[in-house]
ZATOR-403013 format. One record per residue (C-alpha): residue number from 1; x, y, z. Coordinates in Angstrom, 1 decimal, decimal comma, always signed. Example, Ala and Ser with C-alpha at 12.3 -4.5 7.8 and 13.67 -1.06 7.14 Angstrom:
# residues 2
k = 1 | u = +12,3 | v = -4,5 | w = +7,8
k = 2 | u = +13,7 | v = -1,1 | w = +7,1
# end
This chain:
# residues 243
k = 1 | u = +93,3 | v = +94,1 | w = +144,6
k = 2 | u = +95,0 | v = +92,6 | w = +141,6
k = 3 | u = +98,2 | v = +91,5 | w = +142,9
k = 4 | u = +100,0 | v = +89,2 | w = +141,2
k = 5 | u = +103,4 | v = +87,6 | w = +142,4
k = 6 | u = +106,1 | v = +87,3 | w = +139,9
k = 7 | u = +109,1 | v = +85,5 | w = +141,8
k = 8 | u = +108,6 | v = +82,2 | w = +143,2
k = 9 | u = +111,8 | v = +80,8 | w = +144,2
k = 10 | u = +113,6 | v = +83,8 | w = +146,2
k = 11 | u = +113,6 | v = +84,6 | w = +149,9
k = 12 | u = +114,3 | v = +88,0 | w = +148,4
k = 13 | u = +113,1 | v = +90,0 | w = +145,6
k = 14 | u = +113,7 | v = +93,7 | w = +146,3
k = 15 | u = +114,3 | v = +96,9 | w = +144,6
k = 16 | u = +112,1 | v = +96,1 | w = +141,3
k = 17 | u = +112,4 | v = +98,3 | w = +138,3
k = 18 | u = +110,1 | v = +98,0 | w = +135,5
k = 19 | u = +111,5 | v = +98,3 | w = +131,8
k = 20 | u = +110,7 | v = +101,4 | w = +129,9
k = 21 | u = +108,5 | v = +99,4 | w = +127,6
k = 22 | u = +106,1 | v = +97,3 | w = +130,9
k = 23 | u = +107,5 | v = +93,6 | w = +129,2
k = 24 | u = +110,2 | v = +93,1 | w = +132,0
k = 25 | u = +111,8 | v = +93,6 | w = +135,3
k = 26 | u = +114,9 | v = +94,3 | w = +136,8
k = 27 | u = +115,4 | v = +93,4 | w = +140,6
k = 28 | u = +118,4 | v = +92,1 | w = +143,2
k = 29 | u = +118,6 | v = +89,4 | w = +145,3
k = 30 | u = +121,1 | v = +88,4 | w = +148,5
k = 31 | u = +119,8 | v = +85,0 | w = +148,0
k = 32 | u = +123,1 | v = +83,2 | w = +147,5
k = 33 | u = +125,1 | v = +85,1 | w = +150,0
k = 34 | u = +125,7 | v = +88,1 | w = +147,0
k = 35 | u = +123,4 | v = +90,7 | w = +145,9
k = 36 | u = +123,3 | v = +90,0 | w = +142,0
k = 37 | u = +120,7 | v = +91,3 | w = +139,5
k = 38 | u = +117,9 | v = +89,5 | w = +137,7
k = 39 | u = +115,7 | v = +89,9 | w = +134,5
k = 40 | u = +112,1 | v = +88,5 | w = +134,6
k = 41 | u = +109,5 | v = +89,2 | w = +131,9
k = 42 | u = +106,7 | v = +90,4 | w = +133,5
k = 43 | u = +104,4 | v = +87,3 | w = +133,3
k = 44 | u = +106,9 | v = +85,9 | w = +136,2
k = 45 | u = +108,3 | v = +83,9 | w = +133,1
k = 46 | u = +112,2 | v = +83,5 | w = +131,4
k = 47 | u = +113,9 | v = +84,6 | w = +135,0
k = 48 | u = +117,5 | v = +85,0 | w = +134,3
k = 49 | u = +120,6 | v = +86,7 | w = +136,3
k = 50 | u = +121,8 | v = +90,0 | w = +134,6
k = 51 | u = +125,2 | v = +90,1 | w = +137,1
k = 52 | u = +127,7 | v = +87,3 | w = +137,9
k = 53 | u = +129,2 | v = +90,1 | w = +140,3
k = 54 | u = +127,9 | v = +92,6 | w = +143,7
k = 55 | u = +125,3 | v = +94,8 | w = +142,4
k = 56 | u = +121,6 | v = +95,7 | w = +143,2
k = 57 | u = +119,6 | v = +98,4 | w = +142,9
k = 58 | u = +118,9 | v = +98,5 | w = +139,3
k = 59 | u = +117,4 | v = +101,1 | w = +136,9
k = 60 | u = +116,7 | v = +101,2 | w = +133,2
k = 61 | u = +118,4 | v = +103,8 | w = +130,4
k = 62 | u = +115,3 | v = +105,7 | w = +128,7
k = 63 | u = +115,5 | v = +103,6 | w = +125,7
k = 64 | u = +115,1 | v = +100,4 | w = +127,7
k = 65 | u = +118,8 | v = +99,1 | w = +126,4
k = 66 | u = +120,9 | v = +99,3 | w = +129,7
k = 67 | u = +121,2 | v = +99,0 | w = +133,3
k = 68 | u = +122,9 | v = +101,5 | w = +135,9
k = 69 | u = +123,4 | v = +99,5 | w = +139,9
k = 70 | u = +125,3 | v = +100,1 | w = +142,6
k = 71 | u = +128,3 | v = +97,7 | w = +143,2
k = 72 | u = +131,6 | v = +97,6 | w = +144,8
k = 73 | u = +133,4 | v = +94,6 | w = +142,3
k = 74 | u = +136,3 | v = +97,1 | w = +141,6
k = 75 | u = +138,5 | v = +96,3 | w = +145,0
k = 76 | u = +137,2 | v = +98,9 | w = +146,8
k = 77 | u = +135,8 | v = +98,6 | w = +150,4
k = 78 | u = +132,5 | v = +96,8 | w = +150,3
k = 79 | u = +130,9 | v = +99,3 | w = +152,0
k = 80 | u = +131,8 | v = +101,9 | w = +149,5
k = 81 | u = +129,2 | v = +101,6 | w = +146,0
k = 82 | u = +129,5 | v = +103,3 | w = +143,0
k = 83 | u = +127,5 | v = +103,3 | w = +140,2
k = 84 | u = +127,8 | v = +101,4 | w = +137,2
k = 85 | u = +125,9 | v = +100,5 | w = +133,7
k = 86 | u = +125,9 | v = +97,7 | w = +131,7
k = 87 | u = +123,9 | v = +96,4 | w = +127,9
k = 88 | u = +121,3 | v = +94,4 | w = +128,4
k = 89 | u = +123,2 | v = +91,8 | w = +126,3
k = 90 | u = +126,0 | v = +91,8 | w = +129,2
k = 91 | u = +128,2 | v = +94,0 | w = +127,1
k = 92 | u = +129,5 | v = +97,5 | w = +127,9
k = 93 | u = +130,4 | v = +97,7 | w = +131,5
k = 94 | u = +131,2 | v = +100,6 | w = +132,4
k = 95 | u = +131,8 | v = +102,8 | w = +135,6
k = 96 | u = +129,8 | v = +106,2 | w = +135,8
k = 97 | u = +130,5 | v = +107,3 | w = +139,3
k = 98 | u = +133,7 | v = +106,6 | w = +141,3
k = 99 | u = +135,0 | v = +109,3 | w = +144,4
k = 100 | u = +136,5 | v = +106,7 | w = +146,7
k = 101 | u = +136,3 | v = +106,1 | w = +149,4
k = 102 | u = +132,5 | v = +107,6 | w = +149,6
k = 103 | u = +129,6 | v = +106,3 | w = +148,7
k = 104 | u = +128,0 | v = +106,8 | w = +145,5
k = 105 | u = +124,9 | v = +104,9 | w = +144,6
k = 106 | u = +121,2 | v = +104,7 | w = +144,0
k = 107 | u = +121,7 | v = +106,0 | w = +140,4
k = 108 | u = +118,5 | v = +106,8 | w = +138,2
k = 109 | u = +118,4 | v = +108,0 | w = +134,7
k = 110 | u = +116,8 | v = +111,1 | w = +134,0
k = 111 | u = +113,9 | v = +110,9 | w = +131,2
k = 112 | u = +115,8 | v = +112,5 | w = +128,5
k = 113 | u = +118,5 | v = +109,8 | w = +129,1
k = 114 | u = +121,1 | v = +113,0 | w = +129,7
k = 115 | u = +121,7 | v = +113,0 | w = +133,3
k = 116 | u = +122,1 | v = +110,6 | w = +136,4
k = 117 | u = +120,3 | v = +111,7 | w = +139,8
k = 118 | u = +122,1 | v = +109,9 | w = +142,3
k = 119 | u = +122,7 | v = +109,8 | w = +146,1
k = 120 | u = +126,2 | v = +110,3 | w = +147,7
k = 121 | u = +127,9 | v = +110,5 | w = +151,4
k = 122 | u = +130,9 | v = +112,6 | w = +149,7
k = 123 | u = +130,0 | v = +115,7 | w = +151,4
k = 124 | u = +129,2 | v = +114,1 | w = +155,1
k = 125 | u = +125,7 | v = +113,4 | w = +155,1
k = 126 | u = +123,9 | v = +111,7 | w = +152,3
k = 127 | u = +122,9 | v = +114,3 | w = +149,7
k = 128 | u = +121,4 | v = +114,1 | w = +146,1
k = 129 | u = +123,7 | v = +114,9 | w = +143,3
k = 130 | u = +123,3 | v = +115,0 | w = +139,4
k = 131 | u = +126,1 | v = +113,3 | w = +136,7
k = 132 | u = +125,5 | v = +115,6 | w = +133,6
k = 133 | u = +126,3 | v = +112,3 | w = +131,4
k = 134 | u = +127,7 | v = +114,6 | w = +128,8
k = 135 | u = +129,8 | v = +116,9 | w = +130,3
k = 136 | u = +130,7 | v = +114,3 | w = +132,8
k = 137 | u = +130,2 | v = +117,4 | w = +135,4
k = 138 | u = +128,5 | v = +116,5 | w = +138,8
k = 139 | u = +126,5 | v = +119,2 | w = +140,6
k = 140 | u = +125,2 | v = +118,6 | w = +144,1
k = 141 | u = +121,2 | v = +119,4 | w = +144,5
k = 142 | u = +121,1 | v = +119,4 | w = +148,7
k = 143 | u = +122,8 | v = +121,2 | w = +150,9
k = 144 | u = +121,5 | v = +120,5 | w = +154,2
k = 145 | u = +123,0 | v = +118,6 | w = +157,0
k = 146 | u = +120,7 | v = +116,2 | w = +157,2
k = 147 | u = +120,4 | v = +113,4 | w = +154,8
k = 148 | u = +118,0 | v = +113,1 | w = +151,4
k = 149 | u = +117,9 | v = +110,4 | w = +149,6
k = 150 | u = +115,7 | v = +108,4 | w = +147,3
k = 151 | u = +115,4 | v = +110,8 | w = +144,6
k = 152 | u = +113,0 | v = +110,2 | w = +141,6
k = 153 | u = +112,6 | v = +112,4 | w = +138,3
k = 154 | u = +109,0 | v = +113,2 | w = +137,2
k = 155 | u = +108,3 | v = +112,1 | w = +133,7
k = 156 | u = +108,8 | v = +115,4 | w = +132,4
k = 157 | u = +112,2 | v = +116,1 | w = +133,5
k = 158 | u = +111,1 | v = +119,1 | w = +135,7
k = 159 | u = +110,9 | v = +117,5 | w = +139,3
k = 160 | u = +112,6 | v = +115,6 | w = +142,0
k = 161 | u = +110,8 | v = +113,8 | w = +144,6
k = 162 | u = +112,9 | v = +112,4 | w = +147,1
k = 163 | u = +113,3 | v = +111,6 | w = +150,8
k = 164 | u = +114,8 | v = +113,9 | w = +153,4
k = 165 | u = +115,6 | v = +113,5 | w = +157,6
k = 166 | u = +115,5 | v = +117,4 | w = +157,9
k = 167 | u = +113,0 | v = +117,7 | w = +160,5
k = 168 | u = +113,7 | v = +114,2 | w = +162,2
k = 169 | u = +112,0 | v = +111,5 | w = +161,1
k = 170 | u = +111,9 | v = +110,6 | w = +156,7
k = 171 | u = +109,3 | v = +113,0 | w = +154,9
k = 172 | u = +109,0 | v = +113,4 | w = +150,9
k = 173 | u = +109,7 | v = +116,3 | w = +149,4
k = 174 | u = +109,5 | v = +117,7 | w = +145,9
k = 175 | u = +112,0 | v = +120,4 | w = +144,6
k = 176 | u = +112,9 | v = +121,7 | w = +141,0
k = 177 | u = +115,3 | v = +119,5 | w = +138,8
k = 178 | u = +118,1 | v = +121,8 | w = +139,3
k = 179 | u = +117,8 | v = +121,8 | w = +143,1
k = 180 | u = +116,1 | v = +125,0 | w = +144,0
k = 181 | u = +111,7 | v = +125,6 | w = +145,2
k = 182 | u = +112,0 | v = +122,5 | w = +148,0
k = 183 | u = +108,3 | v = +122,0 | w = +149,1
k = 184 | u = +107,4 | v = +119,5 | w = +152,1
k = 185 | u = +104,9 | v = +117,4 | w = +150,9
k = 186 | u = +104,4 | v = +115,0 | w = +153,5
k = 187 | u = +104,1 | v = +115,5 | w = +157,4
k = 188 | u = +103,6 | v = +112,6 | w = +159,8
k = 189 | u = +104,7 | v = +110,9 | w = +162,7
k = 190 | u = +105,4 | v = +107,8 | w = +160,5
k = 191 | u = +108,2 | v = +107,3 | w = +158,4
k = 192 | u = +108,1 | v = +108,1 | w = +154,8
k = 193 | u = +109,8 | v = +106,4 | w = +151,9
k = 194 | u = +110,3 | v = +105,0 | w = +149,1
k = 195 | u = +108,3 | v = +107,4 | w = +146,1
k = 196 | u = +107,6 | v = +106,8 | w = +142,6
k = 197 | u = +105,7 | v = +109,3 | w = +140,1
k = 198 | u = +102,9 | v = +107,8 | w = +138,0
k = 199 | u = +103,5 | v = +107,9 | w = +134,2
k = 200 | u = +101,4 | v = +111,2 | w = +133,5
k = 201 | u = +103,2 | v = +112,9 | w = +137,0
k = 202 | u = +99,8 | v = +113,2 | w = +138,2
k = 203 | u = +100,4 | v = +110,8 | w = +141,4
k = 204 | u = +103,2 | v = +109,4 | w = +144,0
k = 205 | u = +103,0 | v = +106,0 | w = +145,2
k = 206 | u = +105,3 | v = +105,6 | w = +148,5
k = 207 | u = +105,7 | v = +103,4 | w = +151,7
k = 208 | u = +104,5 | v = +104,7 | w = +154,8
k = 209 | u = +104,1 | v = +102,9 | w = +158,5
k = 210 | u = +101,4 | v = +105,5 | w = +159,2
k = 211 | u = +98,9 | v = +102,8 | w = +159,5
k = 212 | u = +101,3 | v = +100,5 | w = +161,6
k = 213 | u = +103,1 | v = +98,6 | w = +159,2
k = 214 | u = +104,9 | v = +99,3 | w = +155,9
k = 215 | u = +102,0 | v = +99,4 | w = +153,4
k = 216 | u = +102,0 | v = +101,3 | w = +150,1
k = 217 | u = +100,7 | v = +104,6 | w = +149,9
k = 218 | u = +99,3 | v = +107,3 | w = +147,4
k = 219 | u = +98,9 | v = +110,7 | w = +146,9
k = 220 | u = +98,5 | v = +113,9 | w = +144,2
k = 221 | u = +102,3 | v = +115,1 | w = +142,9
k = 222 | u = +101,2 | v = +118,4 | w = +145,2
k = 223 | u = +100,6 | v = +116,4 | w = +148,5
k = 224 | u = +96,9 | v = +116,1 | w = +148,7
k = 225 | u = +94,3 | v = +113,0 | w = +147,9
k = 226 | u = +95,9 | v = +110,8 | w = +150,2
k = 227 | u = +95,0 | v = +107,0 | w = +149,9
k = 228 | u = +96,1 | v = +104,0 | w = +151,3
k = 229 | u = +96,9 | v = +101,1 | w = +148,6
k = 230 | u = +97,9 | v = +98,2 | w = +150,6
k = 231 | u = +96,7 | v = +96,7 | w = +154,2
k = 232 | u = +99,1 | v = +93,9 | w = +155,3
k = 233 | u = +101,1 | v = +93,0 | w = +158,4
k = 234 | u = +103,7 | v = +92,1 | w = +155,6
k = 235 | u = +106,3 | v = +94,4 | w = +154,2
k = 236 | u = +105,4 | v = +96,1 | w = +151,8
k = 237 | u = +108,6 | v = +98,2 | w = +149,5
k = 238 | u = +110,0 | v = +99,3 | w = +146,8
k = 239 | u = +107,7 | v = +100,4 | w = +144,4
k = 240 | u = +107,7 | v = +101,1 | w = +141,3
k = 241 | u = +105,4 | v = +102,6 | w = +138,4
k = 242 | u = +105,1 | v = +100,5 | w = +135,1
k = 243 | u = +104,2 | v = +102,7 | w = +131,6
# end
């Protein structure tokens, strides 16, 4: 109960990412033919476009003052992201991640603002790697040959969740920060997808078509409590937690 919608004049409003602070959000679009990003407050009012060039999949810097997307506006095939970041005020642009001609993308900030957990083809099949935004040093968290992706820090810093193929069909799974203590927490004939950790770490909100259609999901950060949020023959993605 308590839905409220926000966009009224897209076709498509995906990937949502609420601002550090709960007064706005970030989302994409293909609505004009390119995927370009978008600012709304989070009354639905003072919508305005963030990127006059390909990107989507936006997510905010700790302190609520940038962006980091995936696009391919640098002349490189457009099948090929990599992840950039840009001010809020349009200023700054600024590649993070380039290894052409693989595909780098999904990038999300860790909460100390230090690192970038993103997701990358560059070693065959999509794995989860970390840009130490520092030491500009990347270290690869998954070594499996099947594919993760999807990862999310917990508040704290600690934990990954994140999606994985590696016994068929997409589960979540949870491992430390640096990679190592995988643990399955999800095991259905549906398809998993899609997590987000609640503000304390206490919760996971996901999609799921366990009940027939993509509806959103919940459960404990350990696997159990499982409840179902949404009931709609609609689809229903990409969420995300607000503070």
């Amino acid at each position: 109960t308590g839905a409220r919608q926000l966009t009224t004049t897209f076709n498509a409003a995906l990937h949502p990412a609420i601002s550090p602070d709960g007064s706005r959000v970030a989302f994409s679009s293909p609505d004009t033919g390119t995927w370009y990003i978008y600012l709304v407050d989070f009354t639905g009012e003072n919508l305005i476009q963030f990127t006059d060039f390909s990107s989507a999949v936006p997510d905010w810097s700790p302190d609520g003052t940038k962006l980091v997307f995936n696009s391919d506006h640098d002349d490189e095939p457009k099948d090929t992201p990599d992840l950039w970041a840009m001010n809020l005020d349009g200023t700054g642009l600024v590649e993070l991640v380039d290894k052409p001609p693989t595909a780098d993308f999904n990038g999300q900030w860790s909460p100390d603002g230090k690192k970038l957990l993103f997701c990358s083809n560059r070693y065959g099949s999509y794995d989860l790697l970390v840009l130490d935004l520092e030491m500009l040093f990347v270290q690869r968290l998954t070594r499996t040959p099947s594919n993760e992706w999807g990862g999310r820090w917990s508040p704290d810093g600690e934990k990954i969740v994140f999606v994985s193929d590696r016994y068929g069909k997409p589960d979540l799974f949870v491992m430390n920060a640096n990679g190592s203590g995988v643990e399955r927490l999800t095991d259905h004939p549906g398809v998993d997808n899609g997590p987000a950790w609640s503000p304390d770490g206490e919760w996971i909100v996901f999609v799921s078509d366990r009940a027939g259609h993509l509806d959103l999901w919940l459960m404990r950060a350990d696997g159990t409590d499982l409840r179902q949020l949404t009931d709609d023959p609609a689809l229903d993605r990409f969420p995300d937690w607000g503070p």
